[in-house]
N, C-alpha and C positions, 0 to 999 in steps of 0.2 A: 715263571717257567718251572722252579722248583715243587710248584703245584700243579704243574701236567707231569713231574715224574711221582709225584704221588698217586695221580691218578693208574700212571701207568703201570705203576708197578701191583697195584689193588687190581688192577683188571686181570693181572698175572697168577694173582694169587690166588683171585676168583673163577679163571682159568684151570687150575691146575686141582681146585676143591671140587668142580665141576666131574676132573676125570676118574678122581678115587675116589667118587663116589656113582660113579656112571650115568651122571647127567647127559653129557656127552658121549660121542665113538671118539675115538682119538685123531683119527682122519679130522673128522671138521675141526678140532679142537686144533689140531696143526694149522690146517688150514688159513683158521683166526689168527694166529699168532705169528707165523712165517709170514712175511710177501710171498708174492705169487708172481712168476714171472708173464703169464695168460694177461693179470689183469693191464701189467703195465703194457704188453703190446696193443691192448685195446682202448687205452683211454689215449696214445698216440704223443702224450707228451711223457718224459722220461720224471718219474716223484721217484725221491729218494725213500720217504715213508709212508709205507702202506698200512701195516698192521702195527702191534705192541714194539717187537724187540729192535729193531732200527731208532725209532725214534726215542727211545729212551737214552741209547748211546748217545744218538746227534745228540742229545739234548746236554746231556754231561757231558763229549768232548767241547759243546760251546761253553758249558758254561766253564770249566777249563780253557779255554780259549778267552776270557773276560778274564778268570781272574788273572791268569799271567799278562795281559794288557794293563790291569789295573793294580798292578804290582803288588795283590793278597797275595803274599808268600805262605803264611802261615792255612788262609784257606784251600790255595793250590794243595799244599802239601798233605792237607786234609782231604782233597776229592784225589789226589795224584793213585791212590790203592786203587779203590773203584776204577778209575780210569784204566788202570792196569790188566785190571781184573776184567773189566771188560775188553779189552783188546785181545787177552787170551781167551776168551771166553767164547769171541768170535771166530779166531783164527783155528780153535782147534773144535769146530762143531763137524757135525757129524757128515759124509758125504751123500749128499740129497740131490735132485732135480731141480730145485730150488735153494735159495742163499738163507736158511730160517738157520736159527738154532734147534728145532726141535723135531727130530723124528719120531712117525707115526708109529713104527712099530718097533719102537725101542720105548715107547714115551712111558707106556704102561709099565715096564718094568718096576717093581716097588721101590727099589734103590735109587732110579733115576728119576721117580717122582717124590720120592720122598726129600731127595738131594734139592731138585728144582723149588719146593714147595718150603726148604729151609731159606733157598738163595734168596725168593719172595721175600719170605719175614724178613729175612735180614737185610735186604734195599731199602724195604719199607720201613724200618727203624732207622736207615741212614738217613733217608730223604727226609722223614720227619723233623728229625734231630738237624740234617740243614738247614731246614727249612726255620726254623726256629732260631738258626743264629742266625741265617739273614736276617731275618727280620727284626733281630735284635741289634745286626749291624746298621741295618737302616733307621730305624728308631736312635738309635746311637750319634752318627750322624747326622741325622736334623735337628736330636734338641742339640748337639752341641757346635754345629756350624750356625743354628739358631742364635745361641749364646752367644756367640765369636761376635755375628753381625750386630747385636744388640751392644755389648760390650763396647764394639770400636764406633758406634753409630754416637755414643754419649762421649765422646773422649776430644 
């Protein structure tokens, strides 16, 4: 999962490279990255995640939701900022027709993209950097539950 929020967050980035440099109008570029409330009346069932910035959150309130089940304190306490950060980040977006974080004609301002295209790099260096201790906790864990089991197998 920590590698769908790298993905996610690269698509973001490559989003937001797309608009300072006019690949894109900013309309579609919103478009991409907001849900749309059209699309969910027409597919008739209700999806929590349509586009980028929803599913990034779900994806970090679960995996906060795992770690406080599996009592990482220390990793909670590590994703608890982000977690934060995103909750504000949500609450005080912009007022739209839709629930996106990004407005079309505010996007383009250089400050607000400039802001956006740091907050990018800097997920992208977190996620990385999880991503990397999970799997060092995972590695961690199986050689030495490995070890455990081998230990008590001979004894």
């Amino acid at each position: 999962m920590s590698l769908f929020e790298l993905i996610i967050t690269w698509g973001l980035i490559i989003a937001f490279d797309e608009l300072k440099t006019d690949y894109k109008n900013p309309i579609d570029q919103c478009n991409t990255l907001n849900p749309t409330v059209e699309k969910v009346k027409k597919i008739k069932r209700v999806k929590i995640a349509l586009k980028l910035v929803l599913p990034e959150y779900l994806i970090h309130f679960f995996f906060c939701v795992m770690f406080f089940c599996a009592a990482e304190w220390l990793t909670l306490c590590l994703n608890l900022p982000l977690l934060a950060y995103h909750v504000w980040r949500y609450m005080s977006r912009p007022v739209m027709s839709c629930p996106g974080l990004y407005d079309p004609t505010t996007i383009m301002n250089a400050d607000i993209l400039a802001y956006c295209q740091k907050e990018g790099w800097c997920k992208l260096a977190f996620y990385l950097l999880s991503f990397f201790y999970y799997l060092y906790g995972y590695v961690f864990h199986l050689y030495f539950s490995a070890l455990y089991f081998t230990f008590h197998l001979y004894l």
